[in-house]
C-alpha positions as CSV (number, residue, x, y, z in Angstrom):
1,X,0.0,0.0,0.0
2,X,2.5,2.2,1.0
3,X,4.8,1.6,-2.3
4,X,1.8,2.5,-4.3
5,X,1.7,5.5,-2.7
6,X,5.2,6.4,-3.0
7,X,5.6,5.9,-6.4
8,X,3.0,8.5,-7.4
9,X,3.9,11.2,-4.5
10,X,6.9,12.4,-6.4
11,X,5.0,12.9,-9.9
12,X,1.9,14.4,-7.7
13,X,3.9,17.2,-6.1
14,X,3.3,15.5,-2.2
15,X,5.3,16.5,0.4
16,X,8.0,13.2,1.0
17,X,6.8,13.5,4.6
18,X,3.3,11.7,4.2
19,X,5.0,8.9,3.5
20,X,7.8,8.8,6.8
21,X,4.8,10.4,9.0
22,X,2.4,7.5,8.1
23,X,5.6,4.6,8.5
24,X,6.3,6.0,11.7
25,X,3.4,7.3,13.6
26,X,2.3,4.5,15.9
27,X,-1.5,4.0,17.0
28,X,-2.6,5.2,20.2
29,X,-5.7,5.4,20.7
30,X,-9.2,6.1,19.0
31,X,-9.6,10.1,18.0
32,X,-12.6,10.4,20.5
33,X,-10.0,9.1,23.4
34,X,-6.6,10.8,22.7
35,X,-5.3,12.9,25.2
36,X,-5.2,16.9,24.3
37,X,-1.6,17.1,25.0
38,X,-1.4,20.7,24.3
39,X,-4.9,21.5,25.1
40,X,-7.0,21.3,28.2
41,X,-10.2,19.5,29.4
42,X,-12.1,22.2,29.0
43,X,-12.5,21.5,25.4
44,X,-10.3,24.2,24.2
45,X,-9.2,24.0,20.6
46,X,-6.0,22.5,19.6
47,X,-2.9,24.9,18.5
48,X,-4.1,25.2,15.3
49,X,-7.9,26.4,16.3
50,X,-9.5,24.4,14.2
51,X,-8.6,20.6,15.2
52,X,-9.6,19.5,11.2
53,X,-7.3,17.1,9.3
54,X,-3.8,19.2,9.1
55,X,-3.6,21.4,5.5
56,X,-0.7,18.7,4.6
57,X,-3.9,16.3,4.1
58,X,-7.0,18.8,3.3
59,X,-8.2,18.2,-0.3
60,X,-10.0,21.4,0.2
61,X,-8.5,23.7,-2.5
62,X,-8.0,27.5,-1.9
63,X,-9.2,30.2,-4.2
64,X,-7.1,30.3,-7.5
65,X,-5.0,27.6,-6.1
66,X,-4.1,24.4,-8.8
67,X,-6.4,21.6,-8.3
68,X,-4.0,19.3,-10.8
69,X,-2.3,17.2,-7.7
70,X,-5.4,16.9,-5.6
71,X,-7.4,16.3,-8.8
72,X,-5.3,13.7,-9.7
73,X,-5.0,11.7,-6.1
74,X,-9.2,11.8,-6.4
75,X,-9.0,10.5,-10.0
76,X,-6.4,7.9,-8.4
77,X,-8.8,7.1,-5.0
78,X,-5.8,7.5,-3.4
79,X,-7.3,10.3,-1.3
80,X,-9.6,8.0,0.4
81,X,-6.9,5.9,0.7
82,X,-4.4,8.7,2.3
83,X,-7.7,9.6,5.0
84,X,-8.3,6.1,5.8
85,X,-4.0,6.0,7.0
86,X,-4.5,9.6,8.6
87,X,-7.4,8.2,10.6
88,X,-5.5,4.9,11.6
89,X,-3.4,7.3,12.9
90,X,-5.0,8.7,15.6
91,X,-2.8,11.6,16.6
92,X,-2.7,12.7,19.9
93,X,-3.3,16.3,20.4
94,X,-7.5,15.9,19.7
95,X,-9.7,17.8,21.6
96,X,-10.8,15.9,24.7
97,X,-14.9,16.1,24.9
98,X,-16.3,19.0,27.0
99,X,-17.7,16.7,29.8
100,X,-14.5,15.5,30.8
101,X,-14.5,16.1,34.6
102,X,-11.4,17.9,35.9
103,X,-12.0,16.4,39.1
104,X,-8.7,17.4,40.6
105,X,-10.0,20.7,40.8
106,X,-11.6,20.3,44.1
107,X,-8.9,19.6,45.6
108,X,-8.2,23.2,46.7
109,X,-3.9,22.7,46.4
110,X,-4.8,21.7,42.7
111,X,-7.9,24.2,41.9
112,X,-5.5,26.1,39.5
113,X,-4.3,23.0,37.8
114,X,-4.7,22.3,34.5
115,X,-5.4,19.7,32.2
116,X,-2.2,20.0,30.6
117,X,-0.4,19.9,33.7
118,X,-2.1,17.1,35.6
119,X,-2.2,14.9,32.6
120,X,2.3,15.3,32.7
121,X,4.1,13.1,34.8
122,X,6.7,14.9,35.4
123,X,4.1,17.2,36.9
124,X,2.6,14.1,38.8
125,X,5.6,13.4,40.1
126,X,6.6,16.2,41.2
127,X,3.4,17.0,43.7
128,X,3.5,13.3,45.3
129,X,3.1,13.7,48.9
130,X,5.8,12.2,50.2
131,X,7.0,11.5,54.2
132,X,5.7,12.8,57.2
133,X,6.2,16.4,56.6
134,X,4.9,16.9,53.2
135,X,2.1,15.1,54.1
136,X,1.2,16.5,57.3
137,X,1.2,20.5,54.7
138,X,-1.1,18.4,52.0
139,X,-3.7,17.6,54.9
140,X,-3.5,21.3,56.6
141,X,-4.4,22.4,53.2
142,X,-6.9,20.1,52.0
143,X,-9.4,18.3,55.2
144,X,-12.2,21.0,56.2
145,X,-11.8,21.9,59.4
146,X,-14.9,19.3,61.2
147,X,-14.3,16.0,59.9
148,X,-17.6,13.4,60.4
149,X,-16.0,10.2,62.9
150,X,-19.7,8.3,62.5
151,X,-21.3,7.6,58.7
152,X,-24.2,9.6,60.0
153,X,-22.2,13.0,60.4
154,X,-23.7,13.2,63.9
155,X,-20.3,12.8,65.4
156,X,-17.3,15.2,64.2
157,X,-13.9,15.8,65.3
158,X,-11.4,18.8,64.4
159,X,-9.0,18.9,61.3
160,X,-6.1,18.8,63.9
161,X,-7.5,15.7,65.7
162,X,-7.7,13.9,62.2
163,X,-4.3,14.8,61.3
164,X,-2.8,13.9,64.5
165,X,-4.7,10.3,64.0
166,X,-3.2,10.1,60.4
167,X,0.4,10.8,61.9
168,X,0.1,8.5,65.1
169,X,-1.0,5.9,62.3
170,X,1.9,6.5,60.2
171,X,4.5,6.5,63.3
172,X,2.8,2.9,64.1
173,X,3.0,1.6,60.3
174,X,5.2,-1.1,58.3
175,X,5.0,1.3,54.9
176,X,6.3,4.4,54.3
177,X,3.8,7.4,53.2
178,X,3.5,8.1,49.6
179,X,0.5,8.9,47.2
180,X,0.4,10.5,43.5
181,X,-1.5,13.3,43.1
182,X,-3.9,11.3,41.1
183,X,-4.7,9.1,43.5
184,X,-5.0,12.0,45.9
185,X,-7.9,13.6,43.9
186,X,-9.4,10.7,44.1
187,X,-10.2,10.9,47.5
188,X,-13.7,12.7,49.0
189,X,-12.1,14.6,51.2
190,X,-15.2,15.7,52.9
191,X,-15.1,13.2,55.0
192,X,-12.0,11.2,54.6
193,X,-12.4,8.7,57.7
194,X,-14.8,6.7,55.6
195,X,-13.4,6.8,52.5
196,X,-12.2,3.7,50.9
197,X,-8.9,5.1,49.3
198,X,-7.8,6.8,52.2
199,X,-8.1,4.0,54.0
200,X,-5.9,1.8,52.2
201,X,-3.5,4.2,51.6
202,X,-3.0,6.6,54.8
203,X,-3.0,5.2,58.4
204,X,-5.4,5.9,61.1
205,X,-4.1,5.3,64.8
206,X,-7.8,4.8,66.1
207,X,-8.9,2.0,63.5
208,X,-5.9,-0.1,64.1
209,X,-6.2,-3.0,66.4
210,X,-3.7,-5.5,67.6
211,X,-2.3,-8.3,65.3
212,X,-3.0,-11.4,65.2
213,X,-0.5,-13.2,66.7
214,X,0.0,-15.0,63.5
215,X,0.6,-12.2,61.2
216,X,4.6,-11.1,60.6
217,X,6.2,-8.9,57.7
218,X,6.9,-11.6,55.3
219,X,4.4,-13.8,55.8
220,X,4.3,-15.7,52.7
221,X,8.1,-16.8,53.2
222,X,9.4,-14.9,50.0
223,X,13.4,-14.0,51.4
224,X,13.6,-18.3,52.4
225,X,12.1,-19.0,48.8
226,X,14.7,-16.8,47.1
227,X,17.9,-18.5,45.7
228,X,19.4,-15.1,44.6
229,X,18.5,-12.0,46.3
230,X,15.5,-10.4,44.6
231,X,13.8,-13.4,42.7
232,X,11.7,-16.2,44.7
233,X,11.1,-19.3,43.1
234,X,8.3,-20.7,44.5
235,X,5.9,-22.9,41.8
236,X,8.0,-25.4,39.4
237,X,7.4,-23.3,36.1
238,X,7.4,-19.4,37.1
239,X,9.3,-17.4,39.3
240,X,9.0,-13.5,40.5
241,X,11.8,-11.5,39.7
242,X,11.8,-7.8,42.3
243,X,14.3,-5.4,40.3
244,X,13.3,-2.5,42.5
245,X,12.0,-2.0,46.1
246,X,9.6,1.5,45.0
247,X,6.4,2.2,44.1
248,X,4.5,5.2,43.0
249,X,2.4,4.9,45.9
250,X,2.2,2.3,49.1
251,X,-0.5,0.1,50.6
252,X,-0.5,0.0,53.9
253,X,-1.2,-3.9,53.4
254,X,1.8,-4.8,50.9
255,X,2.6,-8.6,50.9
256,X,6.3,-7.0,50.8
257,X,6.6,-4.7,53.8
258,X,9.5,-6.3,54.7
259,X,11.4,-4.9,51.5
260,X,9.5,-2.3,49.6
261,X,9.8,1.7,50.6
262,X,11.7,3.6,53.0
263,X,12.5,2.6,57.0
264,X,9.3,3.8,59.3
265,X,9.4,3.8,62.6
266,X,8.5,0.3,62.9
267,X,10.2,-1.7,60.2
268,X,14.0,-1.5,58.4
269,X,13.8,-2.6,55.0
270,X,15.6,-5.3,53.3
271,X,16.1,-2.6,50.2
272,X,16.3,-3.6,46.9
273,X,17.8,-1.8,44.9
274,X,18.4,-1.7,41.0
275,X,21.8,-2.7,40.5
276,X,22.9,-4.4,37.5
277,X,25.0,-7.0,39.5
278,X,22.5,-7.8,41.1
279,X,19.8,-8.4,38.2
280,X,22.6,-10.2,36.6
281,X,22.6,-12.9,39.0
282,X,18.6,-13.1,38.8
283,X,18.7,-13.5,35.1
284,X,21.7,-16.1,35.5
285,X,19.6,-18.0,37.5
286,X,16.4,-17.6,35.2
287,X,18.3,-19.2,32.5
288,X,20.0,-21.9,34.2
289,X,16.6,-23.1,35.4
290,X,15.0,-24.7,32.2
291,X,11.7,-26.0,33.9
292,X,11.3,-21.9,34.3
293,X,8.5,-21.0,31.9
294,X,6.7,-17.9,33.3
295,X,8.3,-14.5,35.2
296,X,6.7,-12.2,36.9
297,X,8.4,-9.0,37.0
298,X,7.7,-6.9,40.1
299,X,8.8,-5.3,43.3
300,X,8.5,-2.3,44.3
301,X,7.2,-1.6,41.0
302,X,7.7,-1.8,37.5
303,X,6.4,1.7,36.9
304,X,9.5,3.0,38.9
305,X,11.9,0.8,35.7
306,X,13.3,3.4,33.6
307,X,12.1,3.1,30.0
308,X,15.9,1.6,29.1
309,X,15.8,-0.1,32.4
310,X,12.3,-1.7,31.3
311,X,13.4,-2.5,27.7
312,X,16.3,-4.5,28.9
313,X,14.2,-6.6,31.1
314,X,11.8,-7.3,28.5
315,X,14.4,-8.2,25.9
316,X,16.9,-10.4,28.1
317,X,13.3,-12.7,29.1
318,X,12.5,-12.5,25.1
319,X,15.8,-13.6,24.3
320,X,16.0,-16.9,26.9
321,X,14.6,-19.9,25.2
322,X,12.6,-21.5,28.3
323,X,11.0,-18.4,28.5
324,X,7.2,-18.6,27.3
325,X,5.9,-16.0,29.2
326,X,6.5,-12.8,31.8
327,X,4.2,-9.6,33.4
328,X,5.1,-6.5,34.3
329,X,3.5,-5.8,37.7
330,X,3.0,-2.1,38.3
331,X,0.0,-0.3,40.3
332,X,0.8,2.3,38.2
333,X,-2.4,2.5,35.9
334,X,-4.3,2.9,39.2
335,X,-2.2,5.4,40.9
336,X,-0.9,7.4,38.0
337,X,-2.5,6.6,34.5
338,X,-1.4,9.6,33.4
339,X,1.7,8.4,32.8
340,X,0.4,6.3,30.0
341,X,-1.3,9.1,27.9
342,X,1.8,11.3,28.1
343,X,3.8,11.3,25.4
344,X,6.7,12.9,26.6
345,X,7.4,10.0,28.8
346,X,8.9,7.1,26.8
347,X,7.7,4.2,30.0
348,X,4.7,3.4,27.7
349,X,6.3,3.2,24.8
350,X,9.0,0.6,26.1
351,X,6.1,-1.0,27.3
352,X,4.1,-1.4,24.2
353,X,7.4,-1.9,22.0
354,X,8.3,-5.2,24.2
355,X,4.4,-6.5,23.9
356,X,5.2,-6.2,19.9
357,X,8.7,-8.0,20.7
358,X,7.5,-11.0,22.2
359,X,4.7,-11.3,20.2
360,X,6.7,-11.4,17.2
361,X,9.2,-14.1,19.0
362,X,5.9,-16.1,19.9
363,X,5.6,-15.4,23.6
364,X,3.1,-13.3,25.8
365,X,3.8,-9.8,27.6
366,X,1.0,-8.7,29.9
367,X,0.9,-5.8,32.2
368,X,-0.5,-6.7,35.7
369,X,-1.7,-4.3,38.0
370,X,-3.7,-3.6,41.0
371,X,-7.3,-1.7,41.4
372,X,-8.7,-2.6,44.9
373,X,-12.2,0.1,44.1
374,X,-14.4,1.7,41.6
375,X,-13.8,5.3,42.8
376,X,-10.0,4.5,41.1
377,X,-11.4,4.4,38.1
378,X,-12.1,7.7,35.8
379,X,-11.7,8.9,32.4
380,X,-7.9,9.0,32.6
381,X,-7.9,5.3,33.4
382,X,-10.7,4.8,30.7
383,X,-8.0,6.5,27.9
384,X,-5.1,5.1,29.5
385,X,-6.7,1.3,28.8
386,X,-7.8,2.6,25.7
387,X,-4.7,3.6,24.5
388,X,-2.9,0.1,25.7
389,X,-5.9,-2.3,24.4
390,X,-5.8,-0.7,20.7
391,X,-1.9,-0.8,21.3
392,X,-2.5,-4.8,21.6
393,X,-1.1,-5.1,25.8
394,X,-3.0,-7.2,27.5
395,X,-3.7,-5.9,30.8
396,X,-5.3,-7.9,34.0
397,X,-5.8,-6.9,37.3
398,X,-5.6,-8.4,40.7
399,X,-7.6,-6.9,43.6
400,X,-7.6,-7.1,47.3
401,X,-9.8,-7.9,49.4
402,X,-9.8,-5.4,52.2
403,X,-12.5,-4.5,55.3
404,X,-14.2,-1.0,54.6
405,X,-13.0,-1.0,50.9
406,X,-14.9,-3.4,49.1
407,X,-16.0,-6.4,51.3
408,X,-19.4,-5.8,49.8
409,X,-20.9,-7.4,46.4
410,X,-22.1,-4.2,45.5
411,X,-18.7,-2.9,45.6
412,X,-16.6,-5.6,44.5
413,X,-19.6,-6.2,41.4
414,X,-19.1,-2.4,40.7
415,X,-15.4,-2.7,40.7
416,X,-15.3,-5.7,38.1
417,X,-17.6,-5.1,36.0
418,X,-15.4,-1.1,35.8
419,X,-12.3,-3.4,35.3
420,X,-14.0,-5.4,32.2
421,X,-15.5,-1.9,30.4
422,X,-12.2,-1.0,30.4
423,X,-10.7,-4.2,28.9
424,X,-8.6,-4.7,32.1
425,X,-9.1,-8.3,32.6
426,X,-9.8,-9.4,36.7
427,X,-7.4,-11.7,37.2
428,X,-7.6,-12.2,41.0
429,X,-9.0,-10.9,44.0
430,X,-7.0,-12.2,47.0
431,X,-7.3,-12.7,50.8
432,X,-5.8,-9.7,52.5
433,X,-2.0,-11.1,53.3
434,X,-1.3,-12.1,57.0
435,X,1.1,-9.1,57.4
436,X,1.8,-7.1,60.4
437,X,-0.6,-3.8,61.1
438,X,-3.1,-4.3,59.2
439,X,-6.0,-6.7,61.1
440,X,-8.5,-3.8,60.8
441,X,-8.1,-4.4,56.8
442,X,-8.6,-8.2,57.0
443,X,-11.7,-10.1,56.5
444,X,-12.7,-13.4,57.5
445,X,-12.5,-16.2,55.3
446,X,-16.2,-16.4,55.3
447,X,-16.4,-13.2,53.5
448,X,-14.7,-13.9,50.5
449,X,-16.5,-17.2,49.8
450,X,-19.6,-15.3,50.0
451,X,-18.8,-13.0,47.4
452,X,-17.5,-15.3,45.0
453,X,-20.6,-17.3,45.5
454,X,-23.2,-14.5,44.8
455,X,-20.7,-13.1,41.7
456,X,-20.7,-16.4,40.2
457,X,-23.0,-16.2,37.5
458,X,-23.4,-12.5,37.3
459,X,-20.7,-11.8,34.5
460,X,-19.2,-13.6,31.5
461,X,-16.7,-16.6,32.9
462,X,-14.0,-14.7,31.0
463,X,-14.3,-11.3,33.2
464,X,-15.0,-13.8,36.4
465,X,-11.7,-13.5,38.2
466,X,-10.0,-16.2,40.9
467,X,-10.9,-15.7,44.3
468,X,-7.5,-17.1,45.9
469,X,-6.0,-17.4,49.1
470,X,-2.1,-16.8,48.9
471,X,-1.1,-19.0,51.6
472,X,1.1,-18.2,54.7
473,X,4.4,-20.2,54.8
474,X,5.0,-19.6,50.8
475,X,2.6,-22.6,50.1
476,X,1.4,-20.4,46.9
477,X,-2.4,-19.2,45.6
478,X,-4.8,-21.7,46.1
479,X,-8.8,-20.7,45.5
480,X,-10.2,-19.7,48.6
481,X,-13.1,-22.4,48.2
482,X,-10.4,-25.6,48.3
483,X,-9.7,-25.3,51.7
484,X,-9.6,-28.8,53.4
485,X,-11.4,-27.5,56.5
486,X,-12.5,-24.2,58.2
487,X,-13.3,-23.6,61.8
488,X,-15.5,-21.0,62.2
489,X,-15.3,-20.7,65.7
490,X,-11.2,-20.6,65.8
491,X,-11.6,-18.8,62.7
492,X,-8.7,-21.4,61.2
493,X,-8.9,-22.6,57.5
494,X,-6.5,-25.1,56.3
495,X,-5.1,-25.7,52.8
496,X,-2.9,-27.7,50.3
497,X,-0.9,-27.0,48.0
498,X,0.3,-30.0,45.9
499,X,2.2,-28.7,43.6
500,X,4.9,-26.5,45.6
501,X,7.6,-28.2,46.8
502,X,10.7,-28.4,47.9
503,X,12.2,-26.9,51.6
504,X,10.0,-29.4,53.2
505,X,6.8,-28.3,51.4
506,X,5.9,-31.6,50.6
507,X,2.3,-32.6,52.3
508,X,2.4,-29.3,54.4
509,X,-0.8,-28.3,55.7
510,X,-1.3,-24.7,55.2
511,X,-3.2,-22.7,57.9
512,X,-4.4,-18.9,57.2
513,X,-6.1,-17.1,60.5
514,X,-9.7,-15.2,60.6
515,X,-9.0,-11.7,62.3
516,X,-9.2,-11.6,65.9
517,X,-12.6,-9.5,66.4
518,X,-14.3,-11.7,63.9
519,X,-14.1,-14.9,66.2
520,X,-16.9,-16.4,68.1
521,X,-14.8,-18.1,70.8
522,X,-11.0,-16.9,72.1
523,X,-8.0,-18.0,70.4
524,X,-6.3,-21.3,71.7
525,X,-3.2,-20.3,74.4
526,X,-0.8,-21.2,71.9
527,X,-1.9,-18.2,69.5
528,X,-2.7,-15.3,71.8
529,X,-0.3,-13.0,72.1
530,X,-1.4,-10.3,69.9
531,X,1.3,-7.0,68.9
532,X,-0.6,-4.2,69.8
């Protein structure tokens, strides 16, 4: 097609650049979708004011202007041909529809803001509220000053006796504080005690209760299942490799509080970081393994790679042969989709150019990340997707499931069904991990076999993701439903899992502990000495 072209452009008087523009220009997204780089929300008009086709395309001939080229490219039907690859296309600086809600706005820091500038992540990372100080300024400036302490509103308490709650929460914590700006805006912070991304994200002294005895900060064994530092091999064919120990933002719940984020109060991490020698020896042992079929590349997270730093990952795993498949696990599209749509950042790009890669080797890339509630979701998330399903990524998420953020079917329905209108496939939706300060997030067992039960049936199998219990002791997922028996009363659930072995695995019986405050009867002697 494009030969055709070029052979005539010469004779026709076209600009040589058609050609290179339409070789080069890669898809990103549908023209209704696209990111106004250089525009705003507000539906303002693109640099040129018009936002039509650009002249070097328009067939529309001016007054007294030769119609010989254009006249012969319609005699031709090559310009319904030269349309049809401008709209493949799909440039990026499109006006954005005028109903796009620039919800960041109400966040008074970010009233000013505009589109342009929230939708850079340069700009997003430059506003993350990081540490104790920065955050302590973010929530003098933005919590009203009576907060409601009761769903009814009846009860309130001051600004200062919230932020001195937050603060006392983050002093008690495993995870260090730090939250994009998107994820920030996100938050109703007319009454931010109830809302179900603050509470995953920012500690409250008040809501936290003692651990369960059983709980500790690598509870599913991941530093004893590691043969180099930084990659656990747990299952026979797939292994997680952690390049990096940061994240965009942190869950007060991570499975990895041992490792990921800076030292709190509470916990020094076992940091790590991105050194070459030390991803060496990973991708030594990787290859040396040839039972090793699947890789899961993690951390921290993937969003914190650098695009180079991404592309080299991508391409050593491509280049193994007893590699079939490998993820790139990053929170990012939940925290920070902005990142995605902007062009200035080359993350996405590495991304989508090692999906093409190992497709064209005959392996699979997928991007895995992590939306835990509905109210994550918006327009930039909706574009962001967009962008990455037309782009050909497969993306799938795994959710978890957490007390007072979406232990409900409503919610967790909501939150699914959000995930599959996006084309972000629900993968999983886990147990809450038996790590240390975080019992008021937990739920019992009970819970999440009640969900899965009523959600069975209500969407296609496809879009129906695992409801898995990771277990304790590094015995790997198992669906929350195999357990061999559950006492409600001890609130203790027991599990196998047959096909990890290795360091004594062999025949283990897996135990995973209700919370505390959800049992009918006290804990056995041997198990109660909770942490406060």
């Amino acid at each position: 097609m494009f030969s055709k072209i070029s052979g005539l452009h010469r004779s026709l008087g076209a600009p040589a650049t058609i050609i290179t523009q339409m070789k080069s220009t890669r898809a990103v997204g549908s023209l209704p979708r696209r990111q106004a780089q250089v525009t705003d929300v507000g539906g303002k008009e693109l640099i040129n004011g018009t936002g039509d086709i650009p002249p070097i395309f328009n067939t529309r001939i001016a007054p007294g202007a030769s119609s010989t080229g254009a006249d012969m490219l319609n005699k031709s039907g090559l310009i319904p041909l030269i349309h049809e690859q401008v709209n493949s296309m799909r440039p990026i600086a499109t006006p954005i529809p005028r109903d796009r809600d620039e919800f960041w706005r109400k966040v008074p820091v970010w009233q000013n803001v505009t589109a342009s500038e929230f939708l850079s992540y340069r700009w997003s990372v430059a506003n993350t509220v990081q540490g104790a100080a920065k955050l302590l300024k973010f929530l003098q400036a933005v919590v009203p000053k009576q907060v409601p302490i009761d769903k009814s509103g009846i009860q309130m308490q001051t600004r200062e006796e919230f932020i001195k709650d937050v603060l006392d929460g983050v002093t008690a914590a495993t995870m260090a504080i730090r939250m994009t700006p998107y994820i920030l805006s996100r938050v109703n912070w007319e009454d931010p005690r109830h809302d179900p991304i603050i509470r995953q994200f920012l500690p409250m002294k008040s809501i936290m209760m003692p651990d369960h005895p059983k709980l500790t900060l690598d509870s599913l064994h991941e530093e004893a299942d590691s043969p180099v530092k930084g990659l656990v091999h747990r299952y026979p064919d797939k292994a997680l490799f952690l390049p990096t120990s940061v994240c965009p933002t942190y869950c007060m719940f991570c499975t990895r509080s041992y490792a990921v984020g800076a030292d709190t109060d509470t916990v020094t991490k076992a940091s790590l970081k991105p050194t070459r020698k030390r991803w060496e020896e990973a991708f030594a042992y990787i290859e040396s393994q040839p039972g090793l079929h699947d890789i899961v590349v993690s951390g921290g997270d993937s969003y914190y790679l650098q695009p180079e730093q991404l592309t080299l990952i991508g391409e050593r795993l491509i280049s193994m042969p007893n590699i079939k498949r490998f993820r790139f696990a990053s929170k990012g599209l939940a925290v920070a989709p902005t990142r995605v749509l902007d062009e200035s950042d080359g993350w996405v790009n590495a991304l989508i150019d090692i999906s093409q890669k190992a497709k064209k080797a005959g392996k699979a890339m997928a991007w895995h990340t992590h939306f835990n509630h509905p109210n994550e979701i918006s327009w930039i998330t909706s574009d962001a997707s967009q962008k990455l399903f037309e782009a050909g990524v497969m993306v799938r998420n795994q959710t978890v499931l957490l007390r007072g953020v979406n232990d409900d079917f409503e919610t967790m329905s909501k939150l699914i069904r959000g995930l599959a209108d996006n084309n972000i496939f629900p993968y999983y939706v886990y147990q809450c991990d038996m790590v240390e300060r975080v019992e008021h997030l937990r739920t019992p067992l009970q819970t999440i076999l009640d969900i899965e039960a009523k959600m069975r049936g209500s969407i296609a199998g496809f879009m129906m993701p695992a409801f898995v219990v990771d277990l304790p002791g590094g015995g790997g997922k198992r669906l929350a439903c195999s357990f061999g028996s559950y006492d409600h009363e001890t609130g203790i659930s027991t599990y196998m899992a047959p096909a990890v072995t290795g360091r004594d695995k062999e025949n283990k019986v897996y135990e995973y502990f209700d919370p505390v405050d959800s049992l009918s009867r006290a804990l056995p002697a041997a198990v109660s000495n909770p942490v406060v």
